[in-house]
C-alpha positions in Angstrom: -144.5 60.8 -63.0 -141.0 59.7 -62.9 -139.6 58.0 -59.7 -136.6 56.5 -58.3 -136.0 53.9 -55.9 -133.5 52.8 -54.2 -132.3 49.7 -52.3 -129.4 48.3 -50.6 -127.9 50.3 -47.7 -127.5 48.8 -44.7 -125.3 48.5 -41.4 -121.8 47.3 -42.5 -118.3 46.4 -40.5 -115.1 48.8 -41.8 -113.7 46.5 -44.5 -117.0 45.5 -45.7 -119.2 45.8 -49.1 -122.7 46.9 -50.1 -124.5 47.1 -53.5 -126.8 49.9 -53.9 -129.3 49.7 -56.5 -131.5 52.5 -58.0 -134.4 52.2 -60.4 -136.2 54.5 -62.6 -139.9 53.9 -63.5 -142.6 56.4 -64.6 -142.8 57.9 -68.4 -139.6 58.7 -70.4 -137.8 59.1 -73.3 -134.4 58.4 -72.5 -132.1 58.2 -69.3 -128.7 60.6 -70.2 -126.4 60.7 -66.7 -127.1 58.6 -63.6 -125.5 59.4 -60.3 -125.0 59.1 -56.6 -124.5 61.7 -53.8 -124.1 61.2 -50.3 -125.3 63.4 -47.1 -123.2 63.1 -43.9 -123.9 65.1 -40.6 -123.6 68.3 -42.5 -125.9 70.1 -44.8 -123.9 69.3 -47.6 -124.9 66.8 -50.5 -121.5 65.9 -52.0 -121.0 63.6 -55.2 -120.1 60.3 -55.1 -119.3 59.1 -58.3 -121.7 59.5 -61.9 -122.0 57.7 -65.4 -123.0 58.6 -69.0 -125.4 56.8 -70.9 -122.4 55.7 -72.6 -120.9 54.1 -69.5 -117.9 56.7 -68.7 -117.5 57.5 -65.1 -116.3 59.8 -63.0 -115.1 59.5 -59.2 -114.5 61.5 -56.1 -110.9 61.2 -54.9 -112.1 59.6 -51.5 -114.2 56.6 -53.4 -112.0 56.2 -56.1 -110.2 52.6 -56.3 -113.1 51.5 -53.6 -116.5 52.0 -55.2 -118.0 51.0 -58.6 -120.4 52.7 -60.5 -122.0 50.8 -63.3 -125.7 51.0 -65.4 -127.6 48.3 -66.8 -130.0 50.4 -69.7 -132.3 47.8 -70.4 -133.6 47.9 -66.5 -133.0 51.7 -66.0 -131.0 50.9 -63.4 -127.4 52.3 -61.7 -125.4 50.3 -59.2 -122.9 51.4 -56.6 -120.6 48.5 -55.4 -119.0 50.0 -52.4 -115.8 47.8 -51.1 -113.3 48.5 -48.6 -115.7 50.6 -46.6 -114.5 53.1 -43.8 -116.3 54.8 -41.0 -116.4 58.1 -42.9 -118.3 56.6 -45.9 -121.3 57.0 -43.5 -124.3 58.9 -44.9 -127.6 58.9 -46.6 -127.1 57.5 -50.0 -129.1 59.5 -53.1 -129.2 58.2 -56.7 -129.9 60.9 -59.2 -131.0 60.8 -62.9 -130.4 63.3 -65.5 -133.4 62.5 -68.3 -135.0 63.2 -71.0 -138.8 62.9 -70.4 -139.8 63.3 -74.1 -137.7 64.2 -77.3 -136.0 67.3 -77.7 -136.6 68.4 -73.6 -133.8 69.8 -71.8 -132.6 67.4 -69.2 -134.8 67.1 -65.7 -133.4 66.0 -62.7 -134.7 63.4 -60.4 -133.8 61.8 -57.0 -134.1 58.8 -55.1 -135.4 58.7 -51.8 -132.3 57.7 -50.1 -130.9 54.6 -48.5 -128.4 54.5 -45.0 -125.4 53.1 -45.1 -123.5 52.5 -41.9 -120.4 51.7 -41.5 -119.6 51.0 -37.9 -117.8 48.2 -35.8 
């Protein structure tokens, strides 16, 4: 069974940082996309920001030039570095991994179990 978990949230003042950190562990072949998605108030899941197994990326306009989303293969683990952090960026925060559990599979998708961030005065 493949799982992921995540670590890092936290309460935070506007201006502030936080590193997220997701890790995979369980039985596959290979890790393709990695991800994070966010959950305010509302129903809706949005995307944060993603990167390919070859490292390019791929931002929503309201994180872009504030968050950082990087991959370190060897753990099978993403990052989110999150600066200049605004009221609005709080939300649950869920890492998601496109893989391949064995060779020739079409991709499964997995989640984290999600980590608060805060972002509050």
């Amino acid at each position: 069974q493949v799982q992921l978990v995540e670590s890092g949230g936290g309460l935070v003042q506007p201006g502030g940082s936080l590193r997220l950190s997701c890790a995979a562990s369980g039985s596959f072949f290979s890790i393709d996309t990695m991800g994070w998605y966010r959950q305010g108030p509302g129903p809706q899941r949005e995307l944060v920001a993603t990167i390919t197994w070859g490292g390019s990326t791929d931002y929503a306009d309201f994180v872009k030039g504030r968050f950082t989303i990087s991959r370190d293969n060897a753990k099978n683990t993403v990052y989110l570095e999150m600066n200049s952090l605004k009221p609005e960026d709080t939300a649950v925060y869920y890492c998601n991994f496109a893989l391949f559990r064995r060779k020739w599979d079409l991709l499964s998708n997995y989640w984290g179990q999600g980590t608060q961030v805060t972002v509050s005065s």
